[in-house]
C-alpha positions in Angstrom: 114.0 367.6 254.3 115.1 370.1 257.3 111.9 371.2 257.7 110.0 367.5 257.8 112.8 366.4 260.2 111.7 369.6 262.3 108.5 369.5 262.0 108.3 365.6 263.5 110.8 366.6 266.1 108.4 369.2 267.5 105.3 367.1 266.6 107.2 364.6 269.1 107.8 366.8 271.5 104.5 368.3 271.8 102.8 365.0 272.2 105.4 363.6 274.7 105.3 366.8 277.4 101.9 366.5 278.8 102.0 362.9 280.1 105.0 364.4 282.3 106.8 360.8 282.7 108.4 360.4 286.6 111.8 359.5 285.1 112.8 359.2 289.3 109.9 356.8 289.9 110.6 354.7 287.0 114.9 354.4 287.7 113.7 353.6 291.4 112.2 350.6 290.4 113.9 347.8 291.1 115.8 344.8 288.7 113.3 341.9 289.0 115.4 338.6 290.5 114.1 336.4 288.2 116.4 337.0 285.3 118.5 334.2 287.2 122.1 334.2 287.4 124.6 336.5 286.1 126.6 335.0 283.0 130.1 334.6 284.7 128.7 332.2 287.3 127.5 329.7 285.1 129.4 327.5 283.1 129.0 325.8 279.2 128.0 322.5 279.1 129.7 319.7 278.2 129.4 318.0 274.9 126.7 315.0 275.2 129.0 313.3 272.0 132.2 312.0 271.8 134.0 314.3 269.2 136.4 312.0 268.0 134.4 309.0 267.4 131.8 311.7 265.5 134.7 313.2 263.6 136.0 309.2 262.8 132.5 308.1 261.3 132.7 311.4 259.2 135.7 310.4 257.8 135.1 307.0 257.0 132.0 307.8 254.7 133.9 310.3 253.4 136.8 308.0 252.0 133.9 305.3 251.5 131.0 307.3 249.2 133.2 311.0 248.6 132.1 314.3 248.9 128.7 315.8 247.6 129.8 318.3 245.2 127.8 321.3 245.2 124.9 321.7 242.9 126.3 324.9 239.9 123.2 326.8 238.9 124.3 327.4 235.6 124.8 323.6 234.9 121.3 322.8 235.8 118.9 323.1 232.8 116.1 325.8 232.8 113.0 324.7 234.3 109.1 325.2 233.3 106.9 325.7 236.2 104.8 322.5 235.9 108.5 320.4 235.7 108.9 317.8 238.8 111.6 320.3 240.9 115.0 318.1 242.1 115.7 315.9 245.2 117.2 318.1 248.0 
């Protein structure tokens, strides 16, 4: 395993030295501008919903129709690979 891992490592090496990369040229190149602004001066938007009214109709088919329980996968029979396959 030493010996692959040393081997590559070399290998690397050897086939990175002779394009002798200008490291200086390539930090003096500048940031492009058109990454736009920095983070901190923007600001989130604001919701385009009213949160209460969203979290009232929620609650109201809630009470109304219940909760959807969640499917088990043991409780549902075993199924061929021709069978119809479930809603949803």
């Amino acid at each position: 395993m030493r010996y692959s891992f040393a081997a590559s490592t070399l290998l690397g090496l050897a086939a990175a030295l002779p394009q002798r990369i200008n490291i200086d040229a390539a930090l003096a190149v500048p940031t492009p501008s058109i990454l736009g602004p920095k983070i901190e001066d923007t600001k989130p938007a604001e919701p385009t919903y009213n949160p209460t009214a969203a979290a009232s109709v929620v609650a109201t088919v809630v009470e109304s129709e219940g909760i959807i329980q969640k499917r088990d996968i043991f409780t549902v029979g075993k199924r061929d690979a021709c069978d119809t396959q479930p809603l949803g």
